[in-house]
ZAMARGU-4260 file (C-alpha; in steps of 0.2 Angstrom, whole numbers, plus 5000, padded with zeros to 4 digits):
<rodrens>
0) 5335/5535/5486 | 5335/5527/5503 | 5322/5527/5517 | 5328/5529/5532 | 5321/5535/5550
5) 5332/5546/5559 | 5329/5557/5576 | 5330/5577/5573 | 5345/5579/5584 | 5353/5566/5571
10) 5348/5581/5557 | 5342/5596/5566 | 5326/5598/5563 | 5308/5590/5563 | 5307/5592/5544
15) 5321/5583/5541 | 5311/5565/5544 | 5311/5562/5524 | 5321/5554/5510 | 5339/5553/5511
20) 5348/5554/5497 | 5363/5537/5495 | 5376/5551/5492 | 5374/5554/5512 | 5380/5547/5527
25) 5375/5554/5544 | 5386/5555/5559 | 5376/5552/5575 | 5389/5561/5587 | 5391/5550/5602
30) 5378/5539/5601 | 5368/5536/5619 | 5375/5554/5624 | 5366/5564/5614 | 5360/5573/5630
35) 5376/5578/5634 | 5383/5584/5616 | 5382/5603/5622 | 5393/5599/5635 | 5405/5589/5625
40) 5404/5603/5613 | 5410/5616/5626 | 5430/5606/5631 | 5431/5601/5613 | 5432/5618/5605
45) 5444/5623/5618 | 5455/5607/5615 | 5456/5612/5597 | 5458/5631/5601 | 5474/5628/5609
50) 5477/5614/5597 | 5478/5627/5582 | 5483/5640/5592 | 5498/5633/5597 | 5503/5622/5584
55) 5502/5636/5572 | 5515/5647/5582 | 5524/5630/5584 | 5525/5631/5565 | 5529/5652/5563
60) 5544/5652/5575 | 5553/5636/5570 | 5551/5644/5553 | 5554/5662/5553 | 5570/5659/5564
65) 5586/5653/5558 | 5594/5648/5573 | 5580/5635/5573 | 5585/5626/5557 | 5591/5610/5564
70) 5585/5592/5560 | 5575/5588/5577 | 5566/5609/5575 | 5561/5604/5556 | 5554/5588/5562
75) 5546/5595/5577 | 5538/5609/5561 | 5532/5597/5551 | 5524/5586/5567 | 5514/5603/5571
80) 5509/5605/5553 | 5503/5588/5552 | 5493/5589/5569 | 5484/5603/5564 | 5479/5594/5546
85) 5473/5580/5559 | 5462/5588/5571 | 5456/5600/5557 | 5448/5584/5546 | 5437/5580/5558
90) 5435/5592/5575 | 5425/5606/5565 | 5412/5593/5558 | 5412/5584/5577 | 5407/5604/5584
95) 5395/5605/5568 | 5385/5589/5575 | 5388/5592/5596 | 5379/5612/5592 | 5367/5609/5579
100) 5365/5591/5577 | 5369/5592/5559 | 5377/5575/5556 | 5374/5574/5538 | 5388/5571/5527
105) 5393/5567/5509 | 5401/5549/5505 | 5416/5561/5494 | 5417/5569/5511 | 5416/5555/5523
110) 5432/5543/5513 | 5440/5560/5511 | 5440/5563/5532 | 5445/5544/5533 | 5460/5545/5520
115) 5467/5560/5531 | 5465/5555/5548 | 5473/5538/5543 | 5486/5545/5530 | 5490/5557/5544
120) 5491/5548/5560 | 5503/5535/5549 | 5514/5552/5547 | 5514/5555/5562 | 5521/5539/5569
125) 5533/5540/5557 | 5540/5557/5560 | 5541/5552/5581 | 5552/5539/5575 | 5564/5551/5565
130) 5561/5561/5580 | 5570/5545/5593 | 5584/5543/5578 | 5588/5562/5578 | 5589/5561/5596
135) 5601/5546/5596 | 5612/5552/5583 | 5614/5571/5594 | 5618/5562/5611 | 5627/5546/5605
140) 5635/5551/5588 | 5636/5570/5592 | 5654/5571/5582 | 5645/5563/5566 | 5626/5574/5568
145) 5628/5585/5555 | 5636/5574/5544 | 5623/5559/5546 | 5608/5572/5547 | 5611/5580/5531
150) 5596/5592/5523 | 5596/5579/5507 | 5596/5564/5521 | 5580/5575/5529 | 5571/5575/5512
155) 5573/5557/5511 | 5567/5553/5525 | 5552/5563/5524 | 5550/5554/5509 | 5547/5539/5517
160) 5537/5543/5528 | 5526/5551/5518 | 5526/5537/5505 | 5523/5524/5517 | 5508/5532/5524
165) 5502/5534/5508 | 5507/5515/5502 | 5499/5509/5520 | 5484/5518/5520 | 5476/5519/5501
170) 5471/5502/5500 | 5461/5503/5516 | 5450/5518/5510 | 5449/5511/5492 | 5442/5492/5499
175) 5429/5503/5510 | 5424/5515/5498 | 5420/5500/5485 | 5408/5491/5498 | 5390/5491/5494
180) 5378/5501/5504 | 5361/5497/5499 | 5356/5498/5519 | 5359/5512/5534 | 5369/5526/5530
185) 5369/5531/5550 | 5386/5530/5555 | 5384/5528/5576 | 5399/5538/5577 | 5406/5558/5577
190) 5417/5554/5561 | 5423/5543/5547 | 5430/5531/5557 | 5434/5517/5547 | 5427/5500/5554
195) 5410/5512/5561 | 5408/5515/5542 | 5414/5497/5536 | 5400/5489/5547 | 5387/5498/5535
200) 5391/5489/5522 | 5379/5474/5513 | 5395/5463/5508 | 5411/5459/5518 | 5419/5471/5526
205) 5432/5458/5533 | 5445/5458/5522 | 5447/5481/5523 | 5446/5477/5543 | 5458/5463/5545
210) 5471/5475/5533 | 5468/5489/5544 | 5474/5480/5558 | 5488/5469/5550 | 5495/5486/5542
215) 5494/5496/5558 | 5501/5483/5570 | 5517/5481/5557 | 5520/5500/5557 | 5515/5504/5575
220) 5526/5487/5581 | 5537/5491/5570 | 5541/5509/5577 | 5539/5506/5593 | 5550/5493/5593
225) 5564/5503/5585 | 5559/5519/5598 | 5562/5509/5610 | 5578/5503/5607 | 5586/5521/5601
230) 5581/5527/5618 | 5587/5512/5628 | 5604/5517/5619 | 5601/5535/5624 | 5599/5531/5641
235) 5617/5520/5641 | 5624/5535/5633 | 5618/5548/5645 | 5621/5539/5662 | 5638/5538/5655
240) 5640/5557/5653 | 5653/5564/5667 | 5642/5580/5669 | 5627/5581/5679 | 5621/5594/5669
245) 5624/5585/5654 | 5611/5572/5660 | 5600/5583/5665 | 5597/5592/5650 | 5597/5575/5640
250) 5587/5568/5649 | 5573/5582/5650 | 5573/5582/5629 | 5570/5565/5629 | 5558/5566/5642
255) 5548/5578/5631 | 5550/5565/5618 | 5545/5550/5625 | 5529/5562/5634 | 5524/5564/5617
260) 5525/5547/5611 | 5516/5539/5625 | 5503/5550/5621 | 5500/5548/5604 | 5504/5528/5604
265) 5494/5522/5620 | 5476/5530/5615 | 5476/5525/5597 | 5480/5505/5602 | 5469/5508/5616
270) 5455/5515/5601 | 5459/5504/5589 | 5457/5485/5603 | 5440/5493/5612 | 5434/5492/5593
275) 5438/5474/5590 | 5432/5470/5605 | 5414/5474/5601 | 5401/5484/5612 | 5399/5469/5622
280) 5414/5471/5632 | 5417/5491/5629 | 5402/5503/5628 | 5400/5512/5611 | 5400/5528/5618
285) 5416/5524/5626 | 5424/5520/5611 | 5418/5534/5601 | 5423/5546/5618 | 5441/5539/5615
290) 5442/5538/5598 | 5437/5557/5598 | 5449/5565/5609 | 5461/5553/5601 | 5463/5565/5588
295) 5462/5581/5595 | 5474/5580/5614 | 5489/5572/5606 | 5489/5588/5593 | 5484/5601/5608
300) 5499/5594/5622 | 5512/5592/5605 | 5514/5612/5605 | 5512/5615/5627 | 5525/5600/5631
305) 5537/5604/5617 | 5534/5622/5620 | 5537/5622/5639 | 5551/5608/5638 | 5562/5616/5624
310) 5570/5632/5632 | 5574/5638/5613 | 5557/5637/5608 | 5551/5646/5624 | 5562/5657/5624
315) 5556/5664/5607 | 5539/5660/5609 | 5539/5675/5623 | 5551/5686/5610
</rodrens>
């Protein structure tokens, strides 16, 4: 058992100022915007409203119809399936601690919340590159698409994209889970995030945070790098069409694509240097703000962007 002082909003109540069990930690919310967590509360459950919402019909019209079977829809399915799994892991407990200011949460739990939101986020940068290769292969190679894009070529790639999100990311939450800690269980953030939970620990947290961030700039660098140059490609191979039209339409896909990727891409490396750089140069709450919306708007614009950019999808979205 562990003594530890905590405020009611940390808990929820008065009578909550006792012992704390080791089996806990407790989330604080956004620490120094306590004040404000009702009001946070209120855009929150609508961004994840409209996350579920539409990722979920996302998910029921690419798979119920058959005209939607093609390489770039399943991708786009499996996307919205893993954006609601993201936002899911940790938005419900985040609305649990901005109404009630029930933070507490059990250590199974908390590793649990970090495996997925890592494991996932890594999908999910995977799947956006599959997404620019599709997209090369159907406006450069469009002869060569079905027979390059093959269902057993999908499967594999999924594969890999799942495996290497599991290789990746295991070792993070195994290094953190077997860090001692004998001191405060307060974690001065709305979830699991990884180095806010690491920090508590009584030995070195060093060598899980230096992985994290060696394991994600290779993946993130890596993809990018390799986004970047299939849609450089894209763009030689579109401004060469003779049609206008032809352009057009290319050009308004990719523009959803790359929408989306800048999305997802730009907060998380914004997230991920504010909490290196330390609350010295980037207020917490900032950090926390960020890394908090971080998982729930990419998964809430995915759905509305692919939604109103895809004329197929729209078009049976209103059927």
């Amino acid at each position: 058992i562990c003594r530890e002082e905590v405020s009611p909003t940390m808990l929820g109540s008065p009578s909550n100022h006792t012992l704390l069990n080791t089996a806990t930690f407790i989330l604080l919310g956004v620490p120094g915007l306590e004040a404000a967590h009702l009001w946070l509360a209120v855009p929150l459950s609508a961004m994840y409203s409209v996350a579920l919402l539409g990722n979920i019909i996302i998910v029921t019209v690419i798979w119920t119809d058959s005209a939607l079977h093609e390489p770039m829809y399943h991708f786009l399915c499996v996307l919205a399936a893993v954006d609601i799994v993201m936002s899911t892991s940790v938005t419900p407990k985040m609305l649990n601690i901005f109404w009630s200011g029930n933070g507490i949460i059990g250590f199974a739990a908390c590793f649990t919340q970090m495996y997925i939101v890592h494991a996932t986020t890594a999908i999910e940068t995977g799947l956006l590159l599959a997404m620019a290769f599709d997209r090369y292969i159907a406006i450069c190679k469009p002869l060569h698409h079905q027979t390059i894009l093959t269902p057993q070529t999908m499967i594999r790639m999924g594969m890999a994209i799942i495996s290497r999100a599991i290789i990746a990311m295991t070792p993070i939450t195994w290094m953190v889970v077997h860090l001692p800690y004998c001191a405060s269980h307060v974690v001065p953030h709305s979830y699991c995030e990884h180095m806010a939970v690491a920090k508590l620990a009584c030995g070195d947290h060093m060598p899980s945070s230096l992985y994290s961030l060696i394991v994600s700039f290779i993946i993130v660098g890596t993809n990018v790098i390799f986004i970047a140059t299939s849609y450089s490609l894209i763009l030689q191979a579109v401004f060469s069409l003779p049609s206008q039209d032809a352009r057009v339409k290319a050009l308004s896909t990719c523009g959803s694509h790359v929408s989306i990727m800048v999305l997802f891409y730009l907060p998380g490396i914004l997230s991920v240097s504010m909490a290196w750089l330390g609350q010295h140069v980037v207020p917490l709450h900032t950090q926390v703000l960020l890394a908090d919306f971080y998982l729930v708007i990419p998964p809430m614009l995915n759905p509305l962007i692919y939604g109103l950019k895809i004329k197929c999808i729209r078009e049976r979205v209103w059927n």
